[in-house]
N, C-alpha and C positions, 0 to 999 in steps of 0.2 A: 958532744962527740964530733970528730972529725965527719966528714961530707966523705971523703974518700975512702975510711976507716970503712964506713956503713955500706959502698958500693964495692968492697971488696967481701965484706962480710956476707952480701947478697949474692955476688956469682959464686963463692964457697959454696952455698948452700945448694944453690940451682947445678950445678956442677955432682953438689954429692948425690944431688934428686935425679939425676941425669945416667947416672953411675948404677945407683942400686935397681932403675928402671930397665937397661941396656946389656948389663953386666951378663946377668942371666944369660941372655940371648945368646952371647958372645961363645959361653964357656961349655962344653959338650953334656948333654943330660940337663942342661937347665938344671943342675946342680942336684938332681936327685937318683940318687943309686937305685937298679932294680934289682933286686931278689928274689931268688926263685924259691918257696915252699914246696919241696913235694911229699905229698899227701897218702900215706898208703892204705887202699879200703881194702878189707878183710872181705875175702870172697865169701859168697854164700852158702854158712856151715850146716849140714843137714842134719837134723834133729831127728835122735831115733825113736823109733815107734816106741811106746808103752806094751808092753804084753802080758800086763800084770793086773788089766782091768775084768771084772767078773761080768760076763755075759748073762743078762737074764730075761727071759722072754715072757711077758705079759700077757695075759690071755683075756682078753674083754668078752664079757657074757654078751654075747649079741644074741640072747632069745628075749626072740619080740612072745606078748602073750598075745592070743589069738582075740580080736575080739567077739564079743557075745552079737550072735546074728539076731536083728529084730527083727522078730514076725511080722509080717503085713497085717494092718486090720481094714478091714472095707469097711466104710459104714452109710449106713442106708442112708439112703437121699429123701426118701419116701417119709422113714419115720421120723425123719430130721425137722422136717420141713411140718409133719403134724403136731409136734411137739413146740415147734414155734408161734403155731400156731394157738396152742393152749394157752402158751406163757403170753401172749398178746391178748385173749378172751379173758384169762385172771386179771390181767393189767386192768382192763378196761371197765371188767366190774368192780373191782376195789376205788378205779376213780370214779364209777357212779354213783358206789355206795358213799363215798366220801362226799360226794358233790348234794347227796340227800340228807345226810347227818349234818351237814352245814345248812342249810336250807331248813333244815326243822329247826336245829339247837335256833338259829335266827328268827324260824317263828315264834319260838316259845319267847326268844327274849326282847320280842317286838314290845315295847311299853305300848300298853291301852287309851287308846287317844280317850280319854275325859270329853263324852259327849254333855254339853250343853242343853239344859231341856229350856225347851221353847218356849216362849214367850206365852201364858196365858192369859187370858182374859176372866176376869171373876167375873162371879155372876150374880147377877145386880137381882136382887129381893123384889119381886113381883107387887108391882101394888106400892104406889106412894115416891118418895124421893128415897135417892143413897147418897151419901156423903164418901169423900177417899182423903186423905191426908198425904197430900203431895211433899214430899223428902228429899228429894233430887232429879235434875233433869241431864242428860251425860248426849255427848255425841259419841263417846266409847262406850261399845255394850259393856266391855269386863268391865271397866269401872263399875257402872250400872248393876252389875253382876254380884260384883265386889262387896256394895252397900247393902243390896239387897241380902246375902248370906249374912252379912253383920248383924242387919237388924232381926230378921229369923231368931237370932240367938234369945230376942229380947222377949220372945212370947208374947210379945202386947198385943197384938193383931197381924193378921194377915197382910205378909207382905207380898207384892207382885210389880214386872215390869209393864209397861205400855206403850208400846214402839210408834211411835208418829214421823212426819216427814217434814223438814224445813229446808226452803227451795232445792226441792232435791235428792235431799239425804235425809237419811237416817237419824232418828235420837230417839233416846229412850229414857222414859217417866219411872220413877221408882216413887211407889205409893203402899200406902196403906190401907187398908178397908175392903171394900166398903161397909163403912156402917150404918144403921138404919136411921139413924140422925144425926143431927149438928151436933149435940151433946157430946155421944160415944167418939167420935172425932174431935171434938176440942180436949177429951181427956188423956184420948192417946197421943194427941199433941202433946199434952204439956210431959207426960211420962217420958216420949223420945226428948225432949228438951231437956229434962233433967238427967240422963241417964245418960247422951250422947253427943248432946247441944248442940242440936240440929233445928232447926225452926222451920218448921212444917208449915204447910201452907193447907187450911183446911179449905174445899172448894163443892162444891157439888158433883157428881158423877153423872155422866151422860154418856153414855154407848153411842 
């Protein structure tokens, strides 16, 4: 396209852009007509009363009931206070009597301590030797105790403890007899040997 073609085509257009910017201005009302609306408000129509409505008058029961007067009661201060009195003296018995019925029922159900009988010493036959047939020697009495009631059961002779002391302390001899000879003690030897197989120690008795 022509050079000159394109620079006329450009001030056309700047020209018509020129025009519809300006135009306006030029021509009275900027080109828009005013028109007047007028508007008619209905005055304020007043609405007739109803006189068709039924009047009717309510009558609310406003009785109060009266209420019931309480009597006044006094009460004694005197008896009050003796009567508290009591209930506090039963109290106190019922927890003594309580405190004594626990106190027996716990005597009655005290287990009975299992007294031990003391250690005896037999008595040695006047006149001549005794022989004992020694069975065991314990640093625990019950052990001591223990064999002793075992051998009891056997009826062979007379059993007994014999408490001696080794640096100090206690121990205790479980023996046989005494019998009036070596003989009667070698036989209850051999009897507790076979019946409990215990080997007894025949020895002489000496208080």
């Amino acid at each position: 396209m022509d050079q000159n073609i394109k620079q006329r085509l450009v001030g056309i257009a700047v020209i018509f852009a020129l025009a519809v910017i300006f135009l306006p201005m030029v021509l009275d009302g900027s080109g828009v007509q005013k028109k007047t609306l007028k508007v008619e408000i209905p005055g304020h129509s007043t609405i007739p009363a109803r006189t068709d409505f039924d009047e009717k008058m309510i009558e609310l029961d406003n009785r109060v009931e009266a209420m019931t007067e309480l009597e006044p009661r006094f009460v004694d201060e005197k008896s009050t206070t003796t009567q508290s009195r009591i209930e506090r003296s039963v109290e106190k018995d019922s927890v003594t009597q309580s405190t004594e019925s626990r106190k027996q029922a716990e005597t009655k159900t005290e287990p009975v301590s299992k007294q031990e009988p003391a250690v005896k010493e037999p008595q040695q036959k006047p006149g001549g030797d005794s022989w004992v047939l020694q069975v065991g020697s314990f640093r625990d009495q019950q052990k001591a105790l223990s064999q002793r009631d075992r051998l009891r059961k056997s009826k062979i002779a007379a059993v007994f403890i014999e408490q001696f002391n080794i640096d100090g302390k206690a121990s205790y001899r479980v023996r046989l007899g005494p019998f009036p000879d070596r003989e009667q003690s070698k036989i209850a030897q051999n009897k507790i040997k076979a019946k409990y197989d215990i080997d007894g120690l025949v020895m002489k008795y000496e208080r």
